[in-house]
N, C-alpha and C positions, 0 to 999 in steps of 0.2 A: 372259200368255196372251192379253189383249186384245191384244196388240199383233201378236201372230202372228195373230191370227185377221183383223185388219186388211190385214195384209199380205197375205193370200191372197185375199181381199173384191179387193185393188189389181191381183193379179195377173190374178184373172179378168176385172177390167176394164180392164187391161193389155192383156191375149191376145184378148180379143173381139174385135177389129176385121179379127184375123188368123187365128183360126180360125172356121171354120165344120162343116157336117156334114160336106162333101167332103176336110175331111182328114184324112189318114191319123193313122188312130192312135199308131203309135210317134211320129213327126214331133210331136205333141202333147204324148206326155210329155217328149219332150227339150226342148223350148221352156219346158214347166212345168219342169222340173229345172233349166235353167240360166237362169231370171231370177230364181229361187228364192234360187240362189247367189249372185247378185249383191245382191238384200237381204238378205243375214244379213250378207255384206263391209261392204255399204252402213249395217246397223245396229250392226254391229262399230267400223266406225270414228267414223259418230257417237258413241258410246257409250266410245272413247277420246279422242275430241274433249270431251268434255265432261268428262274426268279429267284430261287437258293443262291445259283453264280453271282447273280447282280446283285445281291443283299450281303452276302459273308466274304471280307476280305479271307485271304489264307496265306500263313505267314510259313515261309519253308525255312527251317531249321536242321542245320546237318550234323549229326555226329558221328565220331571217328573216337573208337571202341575196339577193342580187345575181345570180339564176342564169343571164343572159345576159350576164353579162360571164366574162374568162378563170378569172380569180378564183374568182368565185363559184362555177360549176361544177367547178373543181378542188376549192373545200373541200365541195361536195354530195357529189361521188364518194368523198373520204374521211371524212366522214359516215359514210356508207352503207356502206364498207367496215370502219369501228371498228363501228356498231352491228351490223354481221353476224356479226362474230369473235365479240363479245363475248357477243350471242343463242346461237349455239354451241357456245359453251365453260360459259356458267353454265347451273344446273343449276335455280334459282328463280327467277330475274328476263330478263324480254325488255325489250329496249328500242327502242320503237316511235317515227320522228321524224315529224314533219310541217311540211314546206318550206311558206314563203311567200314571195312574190318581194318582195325591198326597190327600194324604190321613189325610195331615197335621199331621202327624206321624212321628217323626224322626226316631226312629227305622224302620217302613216301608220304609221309602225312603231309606233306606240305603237296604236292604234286594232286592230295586224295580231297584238301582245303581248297585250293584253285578249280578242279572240275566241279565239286559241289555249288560255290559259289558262281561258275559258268555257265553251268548244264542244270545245275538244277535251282537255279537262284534264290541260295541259300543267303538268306539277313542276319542269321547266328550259326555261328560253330562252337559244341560242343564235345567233350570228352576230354583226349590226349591224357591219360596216364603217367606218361613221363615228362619229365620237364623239359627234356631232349625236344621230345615233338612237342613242346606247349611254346617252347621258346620261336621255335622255327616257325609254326602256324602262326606265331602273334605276330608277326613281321607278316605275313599273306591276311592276316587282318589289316595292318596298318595299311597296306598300299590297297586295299578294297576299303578300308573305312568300313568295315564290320565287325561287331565286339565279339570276343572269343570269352566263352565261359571253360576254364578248365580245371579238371577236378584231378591233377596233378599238384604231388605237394611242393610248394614252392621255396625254389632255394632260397638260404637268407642272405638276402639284397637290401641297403639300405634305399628307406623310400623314395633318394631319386631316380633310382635306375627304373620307375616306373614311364618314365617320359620316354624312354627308348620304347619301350612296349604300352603305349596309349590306351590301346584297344584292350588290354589284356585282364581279364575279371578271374582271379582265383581262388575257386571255394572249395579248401581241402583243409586238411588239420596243421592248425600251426606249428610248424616243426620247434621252433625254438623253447615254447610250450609244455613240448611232448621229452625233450633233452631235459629240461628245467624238472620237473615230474622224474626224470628216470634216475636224474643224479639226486636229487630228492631222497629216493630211495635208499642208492647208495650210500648218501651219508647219516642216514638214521640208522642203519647198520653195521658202520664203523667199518665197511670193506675199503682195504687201503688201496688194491691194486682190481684193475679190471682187464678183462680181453673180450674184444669188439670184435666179432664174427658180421661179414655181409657179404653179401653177391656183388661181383664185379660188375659195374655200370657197362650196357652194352661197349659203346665206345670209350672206353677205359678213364681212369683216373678216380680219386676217392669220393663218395657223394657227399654231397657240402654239408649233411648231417657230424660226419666224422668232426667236422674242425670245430664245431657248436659242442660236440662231446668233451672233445678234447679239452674245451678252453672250460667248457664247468666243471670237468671231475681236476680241475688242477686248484681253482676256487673252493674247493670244499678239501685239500688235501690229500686227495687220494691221487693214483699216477693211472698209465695206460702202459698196462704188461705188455702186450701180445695184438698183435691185430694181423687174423685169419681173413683171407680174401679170397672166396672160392667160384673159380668159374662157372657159368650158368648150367643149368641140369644139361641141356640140351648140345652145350658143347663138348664135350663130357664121354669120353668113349668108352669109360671104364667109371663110374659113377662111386661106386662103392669104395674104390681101391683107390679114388685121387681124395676123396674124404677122410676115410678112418686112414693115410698116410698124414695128413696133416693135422688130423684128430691126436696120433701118437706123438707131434711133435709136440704138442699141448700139452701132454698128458704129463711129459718133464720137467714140464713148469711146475711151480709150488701152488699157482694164482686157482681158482674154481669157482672166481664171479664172471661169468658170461652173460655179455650184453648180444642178442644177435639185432641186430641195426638196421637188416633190411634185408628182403630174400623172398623170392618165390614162395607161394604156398609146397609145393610138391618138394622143394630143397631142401627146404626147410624141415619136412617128416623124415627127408632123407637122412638129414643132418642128425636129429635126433635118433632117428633109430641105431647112428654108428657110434653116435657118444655112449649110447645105454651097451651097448657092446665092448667097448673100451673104456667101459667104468666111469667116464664122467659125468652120470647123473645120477653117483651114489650121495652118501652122506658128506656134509658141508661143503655140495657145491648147489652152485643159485644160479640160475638163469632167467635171465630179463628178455621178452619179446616186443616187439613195438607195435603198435595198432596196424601197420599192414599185413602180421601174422595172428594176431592174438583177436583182431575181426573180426578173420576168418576161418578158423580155426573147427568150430563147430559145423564147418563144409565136408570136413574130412569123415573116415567112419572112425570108429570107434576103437579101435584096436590104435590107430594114429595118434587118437588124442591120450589115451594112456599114457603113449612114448612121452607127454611132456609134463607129466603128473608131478607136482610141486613148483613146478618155473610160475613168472611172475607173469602177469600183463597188463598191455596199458590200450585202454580205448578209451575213448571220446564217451564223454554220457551225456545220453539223448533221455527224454522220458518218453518210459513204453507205458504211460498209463493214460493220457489223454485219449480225446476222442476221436484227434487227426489222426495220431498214431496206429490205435485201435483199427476205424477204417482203412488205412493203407495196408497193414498188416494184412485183415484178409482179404485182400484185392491181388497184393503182392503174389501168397499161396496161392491163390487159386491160377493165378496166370503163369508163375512159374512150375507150376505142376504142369499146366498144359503145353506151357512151350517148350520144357525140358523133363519131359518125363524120366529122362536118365540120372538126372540129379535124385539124389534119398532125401536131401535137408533143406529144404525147401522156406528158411527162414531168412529173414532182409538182413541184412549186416549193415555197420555205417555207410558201405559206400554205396548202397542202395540208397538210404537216405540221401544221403546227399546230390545223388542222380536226381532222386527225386525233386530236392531244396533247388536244384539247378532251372531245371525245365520250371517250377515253379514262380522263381525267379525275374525267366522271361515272359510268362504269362501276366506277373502282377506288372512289370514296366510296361507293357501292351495295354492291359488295360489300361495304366495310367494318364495313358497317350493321350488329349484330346481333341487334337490335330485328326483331320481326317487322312492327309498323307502321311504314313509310319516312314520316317527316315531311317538310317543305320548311325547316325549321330545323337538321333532322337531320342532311340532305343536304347543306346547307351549308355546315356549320362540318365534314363529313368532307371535303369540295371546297377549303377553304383550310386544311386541314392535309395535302394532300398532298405528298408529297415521292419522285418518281419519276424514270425516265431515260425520255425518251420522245424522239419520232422528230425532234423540233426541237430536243432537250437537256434537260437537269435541269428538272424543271418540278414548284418550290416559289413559295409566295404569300406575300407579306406587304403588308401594309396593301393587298391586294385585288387586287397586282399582280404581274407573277415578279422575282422577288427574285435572281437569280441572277445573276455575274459573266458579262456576255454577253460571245461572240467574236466579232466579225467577220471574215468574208475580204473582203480588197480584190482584185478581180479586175481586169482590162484587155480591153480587146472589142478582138479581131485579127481581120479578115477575117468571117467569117462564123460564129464560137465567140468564147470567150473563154478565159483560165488565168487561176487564181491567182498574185497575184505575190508575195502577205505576208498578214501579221495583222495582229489589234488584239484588246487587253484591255486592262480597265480596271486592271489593276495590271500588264503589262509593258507597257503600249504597240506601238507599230509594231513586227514583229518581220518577217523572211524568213520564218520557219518557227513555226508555231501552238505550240511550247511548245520552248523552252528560256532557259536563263538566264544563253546565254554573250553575255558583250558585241560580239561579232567580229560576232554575227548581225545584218546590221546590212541594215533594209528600205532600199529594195523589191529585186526580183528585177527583170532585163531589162524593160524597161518599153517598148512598144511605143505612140508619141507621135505625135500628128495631125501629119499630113504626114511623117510617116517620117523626123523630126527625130531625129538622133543625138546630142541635150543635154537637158536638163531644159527645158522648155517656159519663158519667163517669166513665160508668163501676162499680155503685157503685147504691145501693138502696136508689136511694134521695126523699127525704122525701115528702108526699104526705095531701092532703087534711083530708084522710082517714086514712093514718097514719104519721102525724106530726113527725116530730124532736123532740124526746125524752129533755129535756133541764133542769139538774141539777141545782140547783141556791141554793150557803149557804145559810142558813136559819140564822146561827148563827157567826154573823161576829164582829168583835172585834172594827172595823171604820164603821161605817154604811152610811158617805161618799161612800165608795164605791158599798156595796150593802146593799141594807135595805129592808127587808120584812115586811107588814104588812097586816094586817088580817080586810076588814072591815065591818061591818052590814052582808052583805050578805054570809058573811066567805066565800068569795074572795079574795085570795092572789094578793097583788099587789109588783109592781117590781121596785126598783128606785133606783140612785144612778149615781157613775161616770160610773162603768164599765157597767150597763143597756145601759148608754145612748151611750156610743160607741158603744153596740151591736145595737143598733138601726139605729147609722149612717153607720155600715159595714151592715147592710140586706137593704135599701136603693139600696146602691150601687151594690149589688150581684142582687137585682131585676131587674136590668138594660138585666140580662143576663140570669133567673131561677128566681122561686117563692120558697120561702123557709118556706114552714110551719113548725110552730113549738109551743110547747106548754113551758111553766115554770113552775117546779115542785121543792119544796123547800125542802132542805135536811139539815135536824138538827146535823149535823155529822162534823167533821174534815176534815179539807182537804184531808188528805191522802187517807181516806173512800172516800168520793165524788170521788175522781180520781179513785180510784178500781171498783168504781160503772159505768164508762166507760171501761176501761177496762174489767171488766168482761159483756157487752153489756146491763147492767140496764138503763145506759143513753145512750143516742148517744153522750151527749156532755156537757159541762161545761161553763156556761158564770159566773165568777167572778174575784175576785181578788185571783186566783191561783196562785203560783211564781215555774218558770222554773228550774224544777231541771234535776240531772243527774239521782236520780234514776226512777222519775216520766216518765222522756221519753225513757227511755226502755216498756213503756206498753201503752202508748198513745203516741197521735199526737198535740202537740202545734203548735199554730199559732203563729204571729212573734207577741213580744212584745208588747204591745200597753202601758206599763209605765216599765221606770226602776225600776230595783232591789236592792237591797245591806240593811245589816244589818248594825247599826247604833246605838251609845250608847246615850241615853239621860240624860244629868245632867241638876239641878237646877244653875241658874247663881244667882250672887249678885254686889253690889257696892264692890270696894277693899276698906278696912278700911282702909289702912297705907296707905297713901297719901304722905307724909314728902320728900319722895324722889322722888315724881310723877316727880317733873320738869327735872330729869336728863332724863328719861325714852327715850325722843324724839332721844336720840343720844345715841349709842354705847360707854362702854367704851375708847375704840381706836379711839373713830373719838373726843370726849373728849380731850383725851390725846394730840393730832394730831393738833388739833383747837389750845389751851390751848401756844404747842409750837409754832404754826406760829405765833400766836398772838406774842409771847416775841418776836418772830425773826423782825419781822415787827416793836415789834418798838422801838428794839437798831438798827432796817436800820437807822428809822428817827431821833433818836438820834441823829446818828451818822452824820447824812446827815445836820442837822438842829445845832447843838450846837454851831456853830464857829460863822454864823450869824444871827443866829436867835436870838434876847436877849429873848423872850419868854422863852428859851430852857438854858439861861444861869444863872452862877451865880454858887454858890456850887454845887456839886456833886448830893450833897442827893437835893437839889433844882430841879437841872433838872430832876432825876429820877425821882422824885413826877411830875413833869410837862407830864413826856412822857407816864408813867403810867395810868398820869389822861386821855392825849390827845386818847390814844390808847380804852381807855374802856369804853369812853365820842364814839370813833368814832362806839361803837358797838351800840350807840341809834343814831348817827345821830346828838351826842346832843355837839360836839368841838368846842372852840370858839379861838383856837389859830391860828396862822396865819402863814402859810405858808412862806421861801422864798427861800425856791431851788425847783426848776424845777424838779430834780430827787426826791425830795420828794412829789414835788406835783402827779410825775407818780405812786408812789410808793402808795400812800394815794387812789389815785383814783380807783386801782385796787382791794387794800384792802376793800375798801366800796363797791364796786359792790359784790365782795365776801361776807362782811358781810349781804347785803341784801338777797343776795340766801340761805345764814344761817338763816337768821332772815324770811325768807318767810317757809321754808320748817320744822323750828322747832317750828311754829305758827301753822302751819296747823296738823302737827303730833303731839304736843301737844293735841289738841282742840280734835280730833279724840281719843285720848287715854281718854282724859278726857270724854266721852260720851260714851266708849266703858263699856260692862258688863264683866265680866270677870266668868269664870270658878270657880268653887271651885277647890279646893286644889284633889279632889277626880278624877280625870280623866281616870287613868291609870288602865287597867284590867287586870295590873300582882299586883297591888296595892288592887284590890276587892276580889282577890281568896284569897291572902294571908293572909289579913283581915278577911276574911270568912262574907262580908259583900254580904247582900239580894239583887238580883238584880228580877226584873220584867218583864215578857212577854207573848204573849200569848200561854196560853196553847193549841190550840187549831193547832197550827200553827208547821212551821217546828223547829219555833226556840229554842225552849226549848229542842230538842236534839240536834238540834247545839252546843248550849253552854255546852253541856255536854260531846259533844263527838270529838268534835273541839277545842273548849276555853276551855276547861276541869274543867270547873268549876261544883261544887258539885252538887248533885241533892237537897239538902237540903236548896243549896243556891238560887234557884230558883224558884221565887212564881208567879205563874200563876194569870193573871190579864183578866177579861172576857170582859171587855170594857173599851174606851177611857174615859169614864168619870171618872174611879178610880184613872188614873194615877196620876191628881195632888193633890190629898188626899196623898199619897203611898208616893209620892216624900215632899209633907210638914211635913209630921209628920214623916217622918224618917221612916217609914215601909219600904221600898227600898231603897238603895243607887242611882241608877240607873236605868234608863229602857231601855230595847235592845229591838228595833222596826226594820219594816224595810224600807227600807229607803222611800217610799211613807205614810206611819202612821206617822213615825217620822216627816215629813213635814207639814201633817193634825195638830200631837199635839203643833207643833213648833206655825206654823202658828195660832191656840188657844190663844195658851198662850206664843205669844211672847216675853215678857219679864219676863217668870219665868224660862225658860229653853231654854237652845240649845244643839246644838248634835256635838257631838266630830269631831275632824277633822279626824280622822278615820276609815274606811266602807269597808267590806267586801262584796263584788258584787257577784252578783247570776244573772240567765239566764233572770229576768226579769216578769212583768205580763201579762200573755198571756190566753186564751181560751185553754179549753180541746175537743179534739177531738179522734175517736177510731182511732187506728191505721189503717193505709192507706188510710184514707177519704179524698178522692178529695175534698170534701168541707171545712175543713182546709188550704188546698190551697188556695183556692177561698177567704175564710176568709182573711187567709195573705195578698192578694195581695189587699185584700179591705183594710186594716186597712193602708198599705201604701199609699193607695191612700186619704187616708180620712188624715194621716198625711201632706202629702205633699201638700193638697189644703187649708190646715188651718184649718179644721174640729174638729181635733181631738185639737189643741189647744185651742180650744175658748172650748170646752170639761174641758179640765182642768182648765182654769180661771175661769169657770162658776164653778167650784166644790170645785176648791182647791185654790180662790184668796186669799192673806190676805186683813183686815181688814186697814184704811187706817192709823190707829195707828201703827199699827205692820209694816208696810212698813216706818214708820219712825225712830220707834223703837226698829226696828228688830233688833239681837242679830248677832254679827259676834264674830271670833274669836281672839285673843291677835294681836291689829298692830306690827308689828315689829317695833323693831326700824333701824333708819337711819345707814348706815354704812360707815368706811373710803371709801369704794368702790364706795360708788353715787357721792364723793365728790373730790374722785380722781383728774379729769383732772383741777377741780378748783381751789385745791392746787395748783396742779404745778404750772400753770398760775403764782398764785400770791408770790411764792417764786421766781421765775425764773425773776417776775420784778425785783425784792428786791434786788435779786442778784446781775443781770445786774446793776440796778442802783449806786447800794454800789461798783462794781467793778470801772466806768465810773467816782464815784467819785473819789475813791482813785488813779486811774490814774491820777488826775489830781491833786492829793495832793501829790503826787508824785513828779508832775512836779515841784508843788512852793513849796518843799520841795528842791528839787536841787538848784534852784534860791535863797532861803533865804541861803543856803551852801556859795555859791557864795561871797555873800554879806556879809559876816559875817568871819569874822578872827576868823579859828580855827588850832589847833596846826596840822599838816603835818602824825604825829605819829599815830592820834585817833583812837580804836579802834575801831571794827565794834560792837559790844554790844554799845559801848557810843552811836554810831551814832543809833542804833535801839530806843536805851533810848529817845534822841532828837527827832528822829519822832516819838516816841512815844507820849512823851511829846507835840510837833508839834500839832500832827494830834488831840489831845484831848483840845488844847487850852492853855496851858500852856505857850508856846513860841508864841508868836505874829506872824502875819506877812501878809502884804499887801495882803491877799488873797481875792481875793471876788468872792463869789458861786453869779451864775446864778440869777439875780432878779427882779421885775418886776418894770416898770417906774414909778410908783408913790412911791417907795423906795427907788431912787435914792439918793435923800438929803443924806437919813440918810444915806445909807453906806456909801456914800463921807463924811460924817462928823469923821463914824466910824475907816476910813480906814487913814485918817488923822491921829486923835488920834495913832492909832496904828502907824503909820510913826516915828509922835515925838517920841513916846514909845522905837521905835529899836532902837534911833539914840542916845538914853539917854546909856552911859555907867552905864552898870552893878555896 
């Protein structure tokens, strides 16, 4: 009632100024009726104003934001459009933010987290951009016990360093991810070397991305050329002129894979526009952006995004085809049209997403709450157990940061847009198309490459009309086989030899796919020096007879082999003077000894087999022996004239004579062979030369003269440098050298010379082979390799070396091998057996059966009942050797019938005569 009665009290002192006596009456009351109206509205609505307060909690959430830059204001607008939704769809909670501008100051933001959390009693902090200020505010959450949402990408920390920062939620792109995905790249590309371009961290040192770079492109074998580190725009007093000076230090380099790793948008166009000015965004070079340029990129105008027409990029893939998305899209436009009319592109980027995913985030832990008092403990263990699909992707937490298999798209900048050309995920890899699991899919899609290069970039400064392939070439070589320089009329160097002509037939082939200018420039120096002279960038590269060491490719890059390696001793050969004993040579003693006995075993068989009727075989003792002696070593020519007549001897003879033949073939031909063969001197052995303190020979020029020094430990006093192949065989006739250590393609050259004065030890210590030098990481070493196999495996490279390095058609007949062996009981083996195992059997077959008509003459013959078994051994002894007679007749053939029916006679009367 007091408050009406005030009300009317207000009105008359409302209306007094406007009425007086002279107005009209009606005029009066309609004025009092209708301001009347207007405060009962006006106390109607306070009066639901103050039922709204007591019904809608309101939850204050502070953000600290960057909001003049592109960024920052994109994730204010999508702030402000998640906390709008979310105010008009819940039914108990508002959510009220309050912006502060980041100042990219970590102390400031911590000082801007403290009044929010004081003055405006903020329950959530969000933003901080940098890790700088994400780290410093999580610590002004811990001692307030309020979760900090930050959409700063976070360094990589392993998951316990999360309990120093409790409070800390961050939802940004997994770096290590986004490294994983970029070196991805580079090694489907085969670039060997990289240079990482980024912006200096406000308060200096390298950002923790660098060392995750570093340690993958070392995993996939590729190195880190170069790393440009340029102060911010802003610091910068001269912007143009501190860039393109470090742009030209670049530019000396060979390298032209650029990764730019982190940087400002605006440094960034700066940066390219001075590269396209000093040539570095012509043909095979590549440049990689990371998603906090490649973003926002489409921010810029148009003349900006040309400057990066063919570089790569990597962002985050969100889907723009849902209905969330959809919706937020045009809420986005329309609001950032109205808040920033100065903006032209007026399109969400991830980290607008993500603003949004953030604010969204706290809303879904709010609702979750069912607690009518919201805590700051509450709120935050419902904030990292969330698990949702939101406008950036799946957005789940663990150990404080999203946990989720991120995708990225790698996109291409054409003209003034850009397309998708592939993916990447951490469990398929580089893909054409964001999900499938057929292998065909095989990245990237048409790939549109600086300078409208229709090959894969090399990423490497290949060589040009204008500035040719630098190309070392020994000037001073010890075989001029392989390379030879000569100077003529017009003191014109010309270039010839083995290893010219394979570089000729690998640039052929390489032209198939690139032009490779290059120039020949002859170097009077040592190998060693020649190789430092790529190495340290005097050459681009090396065509000779280089040989592959271990310490040489720690600082260059060889190409595969194109001739093997190995060191090799060379001695003088001669005829053996002592011959006397040559004919034994063909056979081992043991197979000697082995032969010698079968022979005697073989032939007391046929003795044995033959004596009773063979009269050849008969007659005294020493008779026969001479007879079976002669028969047996008459049968080693072939050359026997006695006559067989037992059947087991005749098996026994046959086997033996195919045996002698396989003797008499195999110690004809190993003879005849030893007889033609050169032999070694006595000198071969190089524990035999140190000891001796005898002169060996090689080139000085070469690795080998400390090999032998530091390896074979041979003296340095013993070791006389020889500067060409034409000394050697002076050095070796007159005894100046005992030996010469070549390696093993020279040794070949001198072998093949002078084949029959020298050959080279069965001995060789192998090295990596002879290959081309090239600088470390050159793609065109690659290139080269894969030509030189291909020039081997089409026959190229062979008819290369017969044209260079054929012998003569002498020395192909007369060529020098080394000592034949001789034959051993081992080759001879199974043929022994064979023919003892006849012998055997046959001699056993006999005496069975002298056996038999040894019983049978028992029979027949009256002996005393008592005898003892020695007597009876005596008699077959006697018996079996002929001494006792008796009707026996061995196996014989029909036109010898007569006689032994005459013989057998005889022998009858003989028994029947008393003793």
């Amino acid at each position: 009632m007091l408050s009406h009665v005030h009300d009317n009290v207000l009105v008359q002192n409302m209306l007094s100024p406007y009425i007086n006596i002279d107005t009209p009456p009606k005029l009066c009351f309609s004025i009092t009726i209708l301001v009347s109206l207007l405060l009962i509205v006006s106390h109607g609505y306070t009066t639901l104003s103050k039922a709204d307060n007591d019904t809608f909690s309101t939850i204050s959430v502070g953000a600290i934001i960057n909001t003049e830059s592109r960024i920052g204001k994109e994730m204010k607008t999508a702030m402000k459009i998640s906390a709008e939704n979310f105010s008009q769809k819940s039914k108990k909670l508002k959510l009220r933010l309050y912006f502060r501008m980041s100042s990219s100051d970590p102390l400031q933001a911590t000082f801007t987290a403290e009044e929010l959390i004081k003055e405006k009693g903020a329950q959530v902090i969000v933003g901080m951009e940098s890790w700088q200020e994400a780290a410093l505010v999580a610590q002004v959450g811990k001692n307030a016990q309020i979760p900090i949402l930050s959409f700063a990408t976070p360094a990589p920390t392993p998951p316990s360093t999360s309990l120093r920062r409790p409070f800390l939620v961050q939802i940004a792109t997994n770096e290590t991810a986004q490294i994983n995905c970029i070196v991805s790249i580079i090694s489907f590309f085969h670039w060997r070397k990289v240079i990482v371009i980024y912006e200096e961290e406000p308060y200096g040192g390298d950002p923790a991305i660098l060392s995750l770079l570093l340690e993958a492109i070392h995993k996939v074998g590729s190195e880190l050329e170069y790393r440009l580190v340029l102060p911010p725009l802003s610091s910068m007093n001269d912007p143009q002129g501190v860039v393109r000076e470090e742009l030209l230090n670049i530019l000396s380099k060979q390298c032209r894979a650029f990764i730019l790793l982190r940087s400002s948008l605006p440094l960034a166009m700066h940066l390219f526009r001075e590269a396209k000015d000093v040539g570095l965004l012509g043909s095979d070079s590549v440049w990689i952006v990371t998603e906090s340029i490649a973003s926002i990129v489409h921010t810029t105008n148009s003349s900006d995004i040309s400057l990066i027409e063919g570089a790569l990029g990597i962002e985050s893939y969100y889907s723009e085809t849902n209905r969330l998305y959809q919706e937020f899209y045009s809420q986005f436009r329309q609001a950032f049209r109205r808040d920033y009319p100065e903006e032209d592109n007026s399109q969400p980027g991830v980290y607008a997403l993500r603003a949004y995913d953030g604010i969204t985030t706290i809303t879904n832990a709010l609702e979750n709450i069912t607690e009518n008092n919201i805590t700051s403990t509450t709120l935050f263990d419902k904030i990292l157990s969330s698990n949702f699909l939101g406008l950036s992707g799946q957005i789940c937490f663990k150990y404080g940061t999203l946990s989720n298999n991120q995708t990225f798209r790698i996109v291409n900048f054409i003209g003034k847009s850009h397309k998708v050309i592939g993916f990447w995920s951490q469990k398929s890899g580089l893909s054409k198309e964001r999900i499938s699991d057929d292998s065909a899919n095989v990245f990237p899609g048409m790939v549109h490459w600086p300078g409208d290069l229709r090959r894969v970039p090399k990423g490497w400064a290949m060589p040009t009309s204008e500035r040719p392939l630098r190309i070392g070439v020994p000037g001073r070589t010890s075989f001029e086989k392989f390379v030879k320089v000569t100077e003529d009329p017009n003191q014109t160097n010309n270039y010839k030899g083995f290893c010219i002509d394979v570089f000729n037939a690998v640039k052929k082939v390489l032209e198939e796919a690139y032009e490779l200018p290059y120039v020949f420039e002859a170097y009077n120096g040592s190998y060693d020096d020649i190789v430092n002279h790529v190495y340290n960038k005097t050459y681009d590269a090396v065509i000779g007879d280089v040989t592959i060491l271990a310490g040489r490719w720690d600082h260059v890059e060889f190409t595969h082999p194109f001739a093997e390696s190995g060191l090799s001793m060379i001695v003088p050969v001669k005829k053996d003077s002592l011959k006397a004993w040559m004919f034994t040579k063909p056979f081992t003693m043991e197979m000697w000894m082995v032969t010698f006995a079968i022979l005697i075993y073989t032939m007391l068989v046929v003795w044995f087999l033959e004596h009773q009727s063979n009269p050849d075989f008969g007659g005294p003792l020493r008779n026969q022996l001479g007879t079976v002696f002669s028969f047996m070593f008459s049968s080693l020519f072939f050359a026997h004239r006695e006559k067989l007549h037992s059947n087991f001897t005749r098996v026994v003879v046959v086997v033996w004579m195919f045996v002698v033949l396989i003797l008499n073939s195999s110690y004809t031909a190993s003879l005849s062979s030893m007889l033609t063969v050169q032999r070694l001197q006595p000198l071969t052995n190089i524990e035999l030369l140190k000891k001796n303190n005898s002169v060996v020979g090689c080139d000085g020029d070469s690795f080998v003269r400390k090999y032998l020094v530091d390896v074979l430990k041979f003296k340095s006093e013993q070791i006389k440098n020889v500067s060409s192949e034409y000394y050697y065989d002076d050095l070796l006739k007159n005894g100046s050298i005992m030996a010469a250590f070549l390696e093993l393609p020279y040794a070949n050259v001198l072998i093949n010379e002078y084949c029959t004065a020298y050959t080279a030890s069965p001995q060789h210590y192998r090295f990596g082979g002879l290959g081309f030098v090239f600088q470390k990481g050159s793609p065109i070493a690659t290139d080269v390799s894969k030509a030189i196999l291909t020039i081997s495996e089409n026959g190229q490279l062979k008819e290369i070396q017969e044209t260079w390095f054929s012998p003569s058609k002498e020395c192909l007949l007369a060529r020098t091998t080394l000592d034949t062996d001789s034959l051993s009981l081992g080759s001879f083996f199974g043929l022994y057996l064979i023919t003892i195992s006849t012998s055997t059997i046959c001699f056993l077959l006999f005496c069975f059966h002298l056996v038999k008509k040894f019983r049978h003459h028992l029979k027949s013959d009256f002996t005393p009942g008592n005898e003892s078994v020695w007597s009876k051994a005596d008699r077959f002894l006697r018996f079996s050797i002929g001494e006792v007679k008796t009707p026996f007749k061995a196996p014989v053939l029909l036109e010898n019938r007569e006689t032994f029916q005459a013989s057998s006679s005889t022998e009858a009367e003989m028994a029947e005569t008393p003793h």
